[in-house]
Each structure stands twice: as C-alpha cells, then as structure tokens.
C-alpha positions in Angstrom: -8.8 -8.7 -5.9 -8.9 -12.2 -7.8 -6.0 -13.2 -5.9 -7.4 -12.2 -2.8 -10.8 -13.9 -3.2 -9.1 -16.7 -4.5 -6.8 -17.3 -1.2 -10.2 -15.9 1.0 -11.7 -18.8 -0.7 -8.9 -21.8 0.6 -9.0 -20.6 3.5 -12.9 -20.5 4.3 -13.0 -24.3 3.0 -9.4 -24.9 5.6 -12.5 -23.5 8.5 -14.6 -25.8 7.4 -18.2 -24.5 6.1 -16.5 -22.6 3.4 -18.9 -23.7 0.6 -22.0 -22.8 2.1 -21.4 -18.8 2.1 -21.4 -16.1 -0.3 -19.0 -14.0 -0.1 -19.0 -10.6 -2.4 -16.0 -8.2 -2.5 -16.0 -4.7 -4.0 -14.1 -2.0 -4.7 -13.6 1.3 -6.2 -10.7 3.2 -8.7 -12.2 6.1 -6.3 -12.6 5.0 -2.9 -15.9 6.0 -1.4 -14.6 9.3 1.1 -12.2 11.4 -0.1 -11.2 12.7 3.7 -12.2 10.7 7.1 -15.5 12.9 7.1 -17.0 13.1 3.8 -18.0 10.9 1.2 -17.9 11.2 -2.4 -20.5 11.6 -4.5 -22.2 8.9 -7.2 -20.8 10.8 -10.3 -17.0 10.7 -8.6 -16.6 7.3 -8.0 -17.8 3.5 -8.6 -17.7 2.9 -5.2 -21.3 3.2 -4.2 -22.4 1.3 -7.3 -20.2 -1.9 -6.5 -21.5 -1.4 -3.0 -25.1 -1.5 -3.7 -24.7 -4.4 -6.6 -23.1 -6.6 -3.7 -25.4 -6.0 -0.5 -28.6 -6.7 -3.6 -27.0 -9.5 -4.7 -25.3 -11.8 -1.6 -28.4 -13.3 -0.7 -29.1 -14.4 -4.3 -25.8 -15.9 -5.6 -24.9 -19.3 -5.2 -22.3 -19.8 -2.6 -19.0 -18.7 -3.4 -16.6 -15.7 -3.6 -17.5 -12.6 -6.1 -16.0 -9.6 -7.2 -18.1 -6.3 -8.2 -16.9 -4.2 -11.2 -19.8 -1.9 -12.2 -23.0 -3.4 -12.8 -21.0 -7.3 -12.7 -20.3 -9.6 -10.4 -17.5 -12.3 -11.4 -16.3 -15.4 -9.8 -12.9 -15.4 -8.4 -11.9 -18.0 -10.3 -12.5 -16.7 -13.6 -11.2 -13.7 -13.7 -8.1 -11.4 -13.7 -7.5 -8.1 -13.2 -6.4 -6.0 -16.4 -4.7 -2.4 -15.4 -4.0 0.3 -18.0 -1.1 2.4 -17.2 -0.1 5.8 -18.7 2.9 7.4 -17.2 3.3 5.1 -14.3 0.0 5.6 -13.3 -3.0 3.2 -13.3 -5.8 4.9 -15.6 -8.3 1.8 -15.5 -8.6 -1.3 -14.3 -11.2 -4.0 -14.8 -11.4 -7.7 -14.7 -11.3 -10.1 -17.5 -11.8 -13.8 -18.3 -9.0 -15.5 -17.1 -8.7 -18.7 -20.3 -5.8 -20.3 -18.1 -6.5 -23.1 -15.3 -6.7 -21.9 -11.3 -3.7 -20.7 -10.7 -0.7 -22.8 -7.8 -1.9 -21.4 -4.6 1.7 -21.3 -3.0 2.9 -19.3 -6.4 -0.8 -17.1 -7.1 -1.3 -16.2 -2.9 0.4 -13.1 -2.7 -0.3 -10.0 -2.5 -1.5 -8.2 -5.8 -0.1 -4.8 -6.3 
C-alpha cells in the first residue's frame, strides 16, 4: 500500500492539481465480505474500522495521500509495510517508519506483493 500511494501520488501531481486533494486509502487483513452477499462483522475484521477512520478524516487532513491501519493514518511517504510470516503465510502486517529517504520511483513503482 506505501508503494501504491506513493506512485498514486506522482501521478496525481503528472495531472496536474495533485497537491490540492486528500487522498486516504484503507485496507483490511480481513476484507470487509466474506462472500459477494454478506459482510463481515466489526469483531472479524479491521475493515470497517479503517473505513470509518478515512471517510472521518479526508476532509480534515492536509492534502496528500494516507494509509489507514487501525485507529492511524500515515503518510505514504513515511512509511513501510512490515509482514510477519509463519509457515508461508502472512499472520500480520502493519506499517512502520520508513528511516530511509523516498525511495527511486522507476525502482520502488511496482507492484507490492
């Protein structure tokens, strides 16, 4: 998701106007349905939490592109996202303070997997 707001971010300020919007994009470990027809409840996933944190918070932030994680939003640019894997599987993930400069857009622009 850095990566993603990161490149979301270059290419707003290639259309012109880029620096005048707020952008705020969340996510879940559970995703918010678990079939086309039903959603999940609050206690099974973070979804609804990141969801309501952004839609309170986009018309408050200073312009720019945010990621939810919990009850935080984060600036693309400081951030990367940590995973924990236990037996090839991802466990947890969460975003921490990147301490290294903005990455080389034609090396960091790819898709984050």
């Amino acid at each position: 998701m850095p990566r993603n707001g990161r490149y979301l971010s270059e290419l707003l300020s290639h259309a012109g106007g880029g620096q005048s919007r707020t952008v705020i994009l969340c996510g879940a470990m559970k995703p918010l349905r678990s079939t086309p027809d039903s959603f999940l409840t609050e206690t099974e996933t973070d979804g609804w939490q990141n969801l309501r944190l952004a839609m309170a918070r986009v018309q408050q932030e200073t312009p720019g592109i945010y990621l939810t994680d919990g009850d935080q939003l984060h600036n693309v640019f400081d951030v990367e996202k940590h995973r924990e894997v236990v037996d090839g599987k991802v466990t947890q993930a969460r975003f921490v303070r990147s301490f290294k400069p903005y990455p080389n857009p034609a090396i960091d622009f790819v898709r984050d997997t």
